[in-house]
C-alpha positions in Angstrom: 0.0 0.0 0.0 1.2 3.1 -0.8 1.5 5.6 2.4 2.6 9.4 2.1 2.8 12.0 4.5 2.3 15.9 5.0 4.8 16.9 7.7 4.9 21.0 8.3 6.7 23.0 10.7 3.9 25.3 12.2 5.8 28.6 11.9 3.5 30.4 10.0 1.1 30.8 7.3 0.7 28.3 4.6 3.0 28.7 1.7 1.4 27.7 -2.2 4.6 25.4 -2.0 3.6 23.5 1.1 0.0 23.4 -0.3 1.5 22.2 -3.3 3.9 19.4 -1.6 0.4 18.1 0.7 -1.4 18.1 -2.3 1.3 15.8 -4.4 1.7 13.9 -1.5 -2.3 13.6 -0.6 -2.7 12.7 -5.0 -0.2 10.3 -5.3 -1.5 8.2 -2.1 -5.0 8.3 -2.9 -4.5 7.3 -6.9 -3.1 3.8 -5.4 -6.1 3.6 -2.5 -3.2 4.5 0.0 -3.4 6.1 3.0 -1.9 10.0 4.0 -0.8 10.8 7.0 -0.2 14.3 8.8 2.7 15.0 10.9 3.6 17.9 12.9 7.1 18.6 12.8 7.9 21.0 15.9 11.3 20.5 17.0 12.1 23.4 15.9 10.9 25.4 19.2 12.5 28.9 18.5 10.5 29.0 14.9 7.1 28.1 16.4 4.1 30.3 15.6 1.2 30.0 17.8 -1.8 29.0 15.8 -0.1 27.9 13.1 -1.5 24.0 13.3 -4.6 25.2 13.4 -3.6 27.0 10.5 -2.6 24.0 8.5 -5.4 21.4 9.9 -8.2 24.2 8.5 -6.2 24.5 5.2 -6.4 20.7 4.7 -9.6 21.0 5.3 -11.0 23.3 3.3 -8.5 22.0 0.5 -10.6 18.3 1.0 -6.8 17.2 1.9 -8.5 14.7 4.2 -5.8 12.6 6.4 -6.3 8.9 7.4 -4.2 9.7 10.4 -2.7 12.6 12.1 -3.2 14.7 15.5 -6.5 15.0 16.0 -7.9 12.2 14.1 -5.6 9.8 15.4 -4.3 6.0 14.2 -1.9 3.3 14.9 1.2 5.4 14.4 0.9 8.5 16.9 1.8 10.6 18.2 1.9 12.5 15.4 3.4 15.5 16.5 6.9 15.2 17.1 7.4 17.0 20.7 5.8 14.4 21.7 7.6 11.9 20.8 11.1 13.1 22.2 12.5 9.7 24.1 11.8 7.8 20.8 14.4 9.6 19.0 16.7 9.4 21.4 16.2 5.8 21.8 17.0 5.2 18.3 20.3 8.2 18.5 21.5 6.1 20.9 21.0 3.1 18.8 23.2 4.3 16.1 25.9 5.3 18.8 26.1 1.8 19.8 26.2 0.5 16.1 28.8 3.0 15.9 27.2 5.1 13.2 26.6 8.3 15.7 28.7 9.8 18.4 28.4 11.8 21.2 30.2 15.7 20.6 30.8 17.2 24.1 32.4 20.9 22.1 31.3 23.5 23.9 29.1 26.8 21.4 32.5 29.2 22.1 34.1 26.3 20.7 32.2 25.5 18.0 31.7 30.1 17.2 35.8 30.2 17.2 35.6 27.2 14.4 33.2 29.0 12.2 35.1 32.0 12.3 38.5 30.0 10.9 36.5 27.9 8.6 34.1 30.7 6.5 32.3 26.9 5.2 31.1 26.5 9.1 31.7 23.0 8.7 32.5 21.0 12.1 36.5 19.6 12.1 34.9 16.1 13.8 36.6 16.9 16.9 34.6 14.3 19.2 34.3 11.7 16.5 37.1 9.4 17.4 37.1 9.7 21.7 37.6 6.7 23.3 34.6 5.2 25.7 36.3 5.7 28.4 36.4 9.5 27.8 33.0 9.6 26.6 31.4 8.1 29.6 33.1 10.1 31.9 31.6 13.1 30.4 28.4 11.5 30.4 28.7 10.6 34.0 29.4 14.7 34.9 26.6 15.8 32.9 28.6 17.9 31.1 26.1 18.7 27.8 26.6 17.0 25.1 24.8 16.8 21.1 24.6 13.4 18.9 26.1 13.6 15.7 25.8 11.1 12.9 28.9 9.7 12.1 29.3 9.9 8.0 32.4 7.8 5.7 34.9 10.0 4.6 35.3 8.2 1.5 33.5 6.8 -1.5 30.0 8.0 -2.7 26.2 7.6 -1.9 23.9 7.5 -4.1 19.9 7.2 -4.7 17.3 7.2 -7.6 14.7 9.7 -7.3 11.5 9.4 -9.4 11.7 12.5 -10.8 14.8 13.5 -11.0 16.5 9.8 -11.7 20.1 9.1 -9.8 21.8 11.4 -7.2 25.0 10.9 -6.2 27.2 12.6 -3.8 31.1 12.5 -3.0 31.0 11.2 1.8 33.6 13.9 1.5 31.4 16.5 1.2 28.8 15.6 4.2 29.3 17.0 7.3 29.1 15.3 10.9 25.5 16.8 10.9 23.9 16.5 14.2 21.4 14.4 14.8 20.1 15.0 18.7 20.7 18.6 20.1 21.6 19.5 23.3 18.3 20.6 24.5 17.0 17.1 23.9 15.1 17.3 20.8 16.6 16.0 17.5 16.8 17.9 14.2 15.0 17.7 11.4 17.5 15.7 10.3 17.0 13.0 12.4 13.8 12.7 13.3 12.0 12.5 9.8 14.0 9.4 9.6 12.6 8.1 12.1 8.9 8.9 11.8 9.5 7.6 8.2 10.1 4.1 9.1 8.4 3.9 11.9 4.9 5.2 10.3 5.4 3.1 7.2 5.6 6.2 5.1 6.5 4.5 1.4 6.9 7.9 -0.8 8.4 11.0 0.5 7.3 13.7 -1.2 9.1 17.1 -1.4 10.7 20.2 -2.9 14.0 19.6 -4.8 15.9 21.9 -2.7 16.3 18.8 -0.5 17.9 16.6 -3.4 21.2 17.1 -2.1 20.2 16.7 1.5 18.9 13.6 1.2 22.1 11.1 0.8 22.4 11.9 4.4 19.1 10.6 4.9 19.5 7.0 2.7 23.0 6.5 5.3 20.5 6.7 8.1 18.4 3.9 6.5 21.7 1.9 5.6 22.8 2.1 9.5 19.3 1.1 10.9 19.1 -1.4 7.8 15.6 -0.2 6.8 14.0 -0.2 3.6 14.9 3.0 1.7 11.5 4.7 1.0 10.8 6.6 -2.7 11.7 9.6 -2.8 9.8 12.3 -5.2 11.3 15.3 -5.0 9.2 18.5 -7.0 10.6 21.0 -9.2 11.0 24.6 -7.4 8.0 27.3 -7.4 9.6 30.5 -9.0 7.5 33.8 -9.4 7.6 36.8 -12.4 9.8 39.5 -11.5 8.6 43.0 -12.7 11.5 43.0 -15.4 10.3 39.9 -17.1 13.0 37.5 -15.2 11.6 34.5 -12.7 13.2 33.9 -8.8 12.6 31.6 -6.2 8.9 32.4 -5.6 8.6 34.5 -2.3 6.3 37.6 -0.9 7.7 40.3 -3.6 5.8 38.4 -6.1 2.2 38.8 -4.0 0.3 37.1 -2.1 1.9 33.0 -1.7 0.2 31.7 1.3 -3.4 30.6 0.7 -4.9 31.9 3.5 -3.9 35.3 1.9 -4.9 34.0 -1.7 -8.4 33.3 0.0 -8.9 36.4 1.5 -8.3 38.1 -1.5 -11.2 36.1 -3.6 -9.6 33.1 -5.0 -11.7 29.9 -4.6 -10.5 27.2 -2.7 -11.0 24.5 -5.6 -9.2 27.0 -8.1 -6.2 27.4 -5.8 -6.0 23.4 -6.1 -7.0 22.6 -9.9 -4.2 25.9 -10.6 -1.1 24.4 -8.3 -1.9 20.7 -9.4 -0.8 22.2 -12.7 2.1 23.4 -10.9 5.1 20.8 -12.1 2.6 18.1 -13.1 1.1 17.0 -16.4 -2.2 15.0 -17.0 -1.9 12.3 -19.5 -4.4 12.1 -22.5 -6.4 14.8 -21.4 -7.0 18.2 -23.5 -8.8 20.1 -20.2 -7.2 21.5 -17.5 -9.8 21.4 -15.3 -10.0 19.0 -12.3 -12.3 17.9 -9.3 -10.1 16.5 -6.8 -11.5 13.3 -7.0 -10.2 13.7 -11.2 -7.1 14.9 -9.7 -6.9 11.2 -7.9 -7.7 9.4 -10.7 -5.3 10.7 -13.5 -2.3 12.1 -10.9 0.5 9.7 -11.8 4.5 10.3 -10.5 5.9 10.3 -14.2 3.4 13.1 -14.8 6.0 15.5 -12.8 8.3 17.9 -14.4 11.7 18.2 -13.3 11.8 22.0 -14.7 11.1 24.9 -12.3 7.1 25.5 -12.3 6.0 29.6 -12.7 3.7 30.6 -10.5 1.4 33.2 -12.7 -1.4 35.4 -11.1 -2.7 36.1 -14.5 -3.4 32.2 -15.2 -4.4 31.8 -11.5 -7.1 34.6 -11.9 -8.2 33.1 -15.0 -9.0 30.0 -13.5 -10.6 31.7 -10.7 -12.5 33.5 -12.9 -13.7 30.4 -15.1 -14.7 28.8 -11.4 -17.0 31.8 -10.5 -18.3 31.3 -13.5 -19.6 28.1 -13.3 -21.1 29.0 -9.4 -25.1 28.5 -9.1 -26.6 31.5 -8.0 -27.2 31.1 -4.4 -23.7 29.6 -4.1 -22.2 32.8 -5.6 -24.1 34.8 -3.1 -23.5 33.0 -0.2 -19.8 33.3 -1.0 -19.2 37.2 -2.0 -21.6 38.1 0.9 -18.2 38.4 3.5 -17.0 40.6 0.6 -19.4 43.2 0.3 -19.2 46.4 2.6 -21.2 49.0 -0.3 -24.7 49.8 1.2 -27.4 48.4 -1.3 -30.1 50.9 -1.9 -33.5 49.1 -2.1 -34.1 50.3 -5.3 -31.2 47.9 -6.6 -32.2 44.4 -7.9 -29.7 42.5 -6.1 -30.6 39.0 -7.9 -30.0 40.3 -11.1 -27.2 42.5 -9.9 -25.5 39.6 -9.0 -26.3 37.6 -11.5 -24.6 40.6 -14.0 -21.6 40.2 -11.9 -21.6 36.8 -11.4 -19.5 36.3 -15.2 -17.9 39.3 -14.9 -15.4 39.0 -12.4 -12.4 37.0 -11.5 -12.5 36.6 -8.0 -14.5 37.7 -5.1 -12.9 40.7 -3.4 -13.7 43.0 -7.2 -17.6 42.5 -6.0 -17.5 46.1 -4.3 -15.7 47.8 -6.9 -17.6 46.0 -9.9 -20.8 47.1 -8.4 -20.3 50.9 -7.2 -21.7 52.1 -10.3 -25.2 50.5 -9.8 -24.7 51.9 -6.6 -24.5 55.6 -7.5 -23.5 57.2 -10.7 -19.9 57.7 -10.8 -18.7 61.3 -12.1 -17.6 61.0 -15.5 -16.7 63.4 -18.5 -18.9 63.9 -21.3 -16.7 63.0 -23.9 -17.0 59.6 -22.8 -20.4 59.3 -25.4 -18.2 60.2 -28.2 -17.3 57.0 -29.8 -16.0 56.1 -33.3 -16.7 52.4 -33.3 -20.6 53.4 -33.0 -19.7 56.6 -35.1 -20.9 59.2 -32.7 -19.2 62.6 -32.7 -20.9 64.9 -31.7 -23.1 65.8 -28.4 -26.1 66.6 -30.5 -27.0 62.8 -31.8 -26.4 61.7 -28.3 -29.2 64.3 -26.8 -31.7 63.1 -29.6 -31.3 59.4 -28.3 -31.7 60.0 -24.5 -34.3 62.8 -25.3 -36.6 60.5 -27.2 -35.6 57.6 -25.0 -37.0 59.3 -22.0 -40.7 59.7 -22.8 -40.5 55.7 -23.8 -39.1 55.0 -20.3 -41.9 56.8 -18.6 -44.5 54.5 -20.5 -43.3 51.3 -19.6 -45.0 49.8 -16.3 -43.1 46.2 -16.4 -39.2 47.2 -16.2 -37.6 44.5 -17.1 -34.6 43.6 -19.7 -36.9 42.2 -22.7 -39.8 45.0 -22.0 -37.1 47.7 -22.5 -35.0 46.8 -25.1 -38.2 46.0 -27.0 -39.8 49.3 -26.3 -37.1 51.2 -27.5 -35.9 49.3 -30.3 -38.2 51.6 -32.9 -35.6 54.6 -31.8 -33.4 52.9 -33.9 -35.5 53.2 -37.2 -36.5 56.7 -36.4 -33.5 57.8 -35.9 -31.7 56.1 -38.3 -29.5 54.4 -36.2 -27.9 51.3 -35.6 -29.0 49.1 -32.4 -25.3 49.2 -30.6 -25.2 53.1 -31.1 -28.4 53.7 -29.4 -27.5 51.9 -26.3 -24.0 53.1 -26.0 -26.0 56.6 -25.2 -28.2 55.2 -22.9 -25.6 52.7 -21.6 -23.1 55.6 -20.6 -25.9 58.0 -19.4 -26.7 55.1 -16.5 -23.8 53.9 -15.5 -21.1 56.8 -16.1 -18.4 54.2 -17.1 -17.6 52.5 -21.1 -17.1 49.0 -19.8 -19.9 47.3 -17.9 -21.3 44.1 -16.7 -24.4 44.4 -19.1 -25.8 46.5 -21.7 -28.2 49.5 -20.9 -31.4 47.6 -20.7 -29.8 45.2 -18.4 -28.4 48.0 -15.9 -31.8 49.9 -16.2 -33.8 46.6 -14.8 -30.8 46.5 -11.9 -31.1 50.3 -11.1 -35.3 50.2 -11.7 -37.2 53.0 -13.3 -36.6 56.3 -11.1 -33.1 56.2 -11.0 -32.6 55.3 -14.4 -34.7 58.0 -15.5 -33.1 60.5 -12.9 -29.5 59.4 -14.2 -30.7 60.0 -18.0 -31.5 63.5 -16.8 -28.3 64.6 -15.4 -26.8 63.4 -18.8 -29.0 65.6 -20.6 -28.1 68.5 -17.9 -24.6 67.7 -18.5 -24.9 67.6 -22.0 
């Protein structure tokens, strides 16, 4: 059975790449019928954010990211957050000192600060690696602090395939004595991933590729303990658009690249998925980009990933949003731009239809307020915006005729809706000699003050009801 995990440090918000590595990691269990597990990695104690679980559990959540085991859902393998689980790294530290694979290093952190200052690589000169037992146990015995540190050949290479990015091989030489248990008790990162590995039957380890050359470290761990090596799959990088046109590491200057912030500012959680799914992985035989998670579990495959960098672009991520909105029913779409909405509605605004204008005009919720000030109140606007070549109006004078015959017409009708109006002033077209698009671009401009809108004149005019369209096609005329 194939068993992944998601295993975040809480220190913060929830990066698109994190998303992105739970979401790979959630796809590629669940296309097998595996299991995915969640794992809190908090040994890190000076980087801990309060909240920031919570943070992650809800984002899993509202993602559909749903975990077979973790903290508070519990399973054979807890705990599963790893300050709990303190005396079981040691345990298995201690293991590898007896094996002979670890060491205790007793070098005190002036020592260790003078070292880094001589050696600008900050790599440790193995000073404890070779004391006897004798010496070690004494220092044990007088409690004088000590760190683990795993013991790594100084020769030869070690090497493992990843499944995206094939062999990796690295020259012992260059891996440092890295430690393993630190002095406060808790083990690294290191260490202890290792161990929650094997010991939760994790089978794929899923990750970004900045880890590719950290992880021969990892397969000597295995090799000591003689476990299993699990797969690795290690994901392209996440880079963002610079403003000259170039692409970086993909980090805050680009915008908003935590999804809590990307859902505060509109986006869909379903869009935010389908997009980063797309993120370093292609579907095979499909022509749509377009994906329900449960499609996403179906057609995600490991040979699908792309070892090149991934670019994450707002523009595509809006349009996607966008298409998502789209495709909203009604009540849905209400229900979910309500939080966004802080405009007072006048009562003489039809909100259903309002809404259902803006519904496939917008790209993602937080535009609702600005898209719909105009029905709101009449924005100020020059003149010269009725002047228009496309519908070959230059001059003031034609636009007067139309909203001066359009207003008794407007007056007569009882049932103000879309169809009544546009029928009831189609004949303006023929007594005016006129085209169709022409006559509403006058009244179109005259209701809404703006020369792009969500609907054409007749539409806005059932929104905005008969007084106010009647009172805005006045102050045009006033104006004009």
């Amino acid at each position: 059975m194939t068993v992944t995990r998601f295993a975040p440090s809480p220190t913060g918000y929830m990066h698109i790449g994190n998303l992105r590595t739970a979401l790979y990691s959630y796809l590629i269990s669940k296309h097998d019928g595996g299991r995915f597990i969640l794992r809190i990695e908090d040994t890190d104690r000076e980087r801990l954010v309060e909240g920031a679980t919570d943070v992650i559990k809800s984002t899993l959540k509202i993602t559909g990211l749903d975990y077979d085991e973790g903290p508070d859902v519990g399973g054979e393998h807890g705990p599963y957050v790893q300050s709990e689980r303190k005396e079981i790294y040691m345990e298995y530290a201690k293991k590898l000192v007896d094996m002979g694979a670890a060491y205790y290093c007793f070098c005190t952190k002036e020592r260790l600060e003078k070292l880094h200052e001589e050696d600008a690589t900050g790599g440790y000169d193995r000073h404890c690696r070779n004391l006897s037992r004798e010496e070690v146990e004494k220092k044990l015995a007088e409690g004088t602090p000590f760190v683990i540190r795993q013991k790594m050949p100084l020769d030869g290479v070690t090497s493992y395939t990843d499944s995206v990015f094939g062999e990796i091989s690295m020259n012992n030489s260059e891996l440092q004595d890295q430690i393993l248990m630190k002095a406060d008790g808790y083990p690294t990162y290191n260490f202890c991933h290792v161990v929650d590995d094997y010991l939760m039957g994790i089978t794929h380890v899923v990750r970004g590729s900045e880890y590719l050359t950290s992880t021969p470290k990892y397969v000597l761990l295995y090799d000591a303990f003689g476990w299993p090596r699990p797969n690795y799959v290690h994901l392209p990088l996440l880079m963002g658009k610079n403003a000259d046109g170039s692409v970086s590491k993909l980090s805050k200057r680009h915008g908003a690249v935590s999804f809590q912030d990307l859902v505060c500012d509109g986006y869909l959680p379903e869009a935010i998925t389908n997009y980063i799914a797309l993120l370093g992985w292609c579907p095979k035989n499909s022509e749509t980009e377009f994906f329900t998670l449960d499609e996403l579990k179906a057609a995600f495959t490991i040979d699908g990933v792309s070892k090149s960098p991934a670019v994450f672009d707002f523009e595509k991520l809006l349009w996607f949003n966008g298409e998502y909105i789209h495709k909203l029913d009604d009540d849905r779409f209400l229900e979910l731009i309500t939080p966004f909405i802080k405009s007072e509605i006048p009562e003489n605004v039809n909100r259903t239809k309002m809404f259902a204008l803006l519904k496939t005009r917008i790209s993602k919720l937080s535009e609702i307020d600005e898209r719909m000030a105009f029905f709101i109140s009449l924005p100020d606007f020059d003149k010269e915006l009725f002047l228009n070549k496309k519908n070959k109006i230059s001059d003031f004078d034609t636009v007067k005729a139309v909203l001066t015959e359009a207003l008794p017409i407007l007056n007569s009708i009882d049932v103000f809706d879309n169809d009544t109006l546009f029928t009831s002033l189609m004949p303006l077209t023929e007594k005016l000699g006129m085209k169709t698009g022409a006559v509403m671009w006058c009244i179109r401009i005259a209701v809404s003050g703006m020369s792009a809108t969500p609907g054409g004149a007749t539409e806005i005019m059932e929104v905005i009801g008969k007084a106010e369209s009647i009172k805005r096609i006045e102050f045009a005329l006033n104006m004009l």
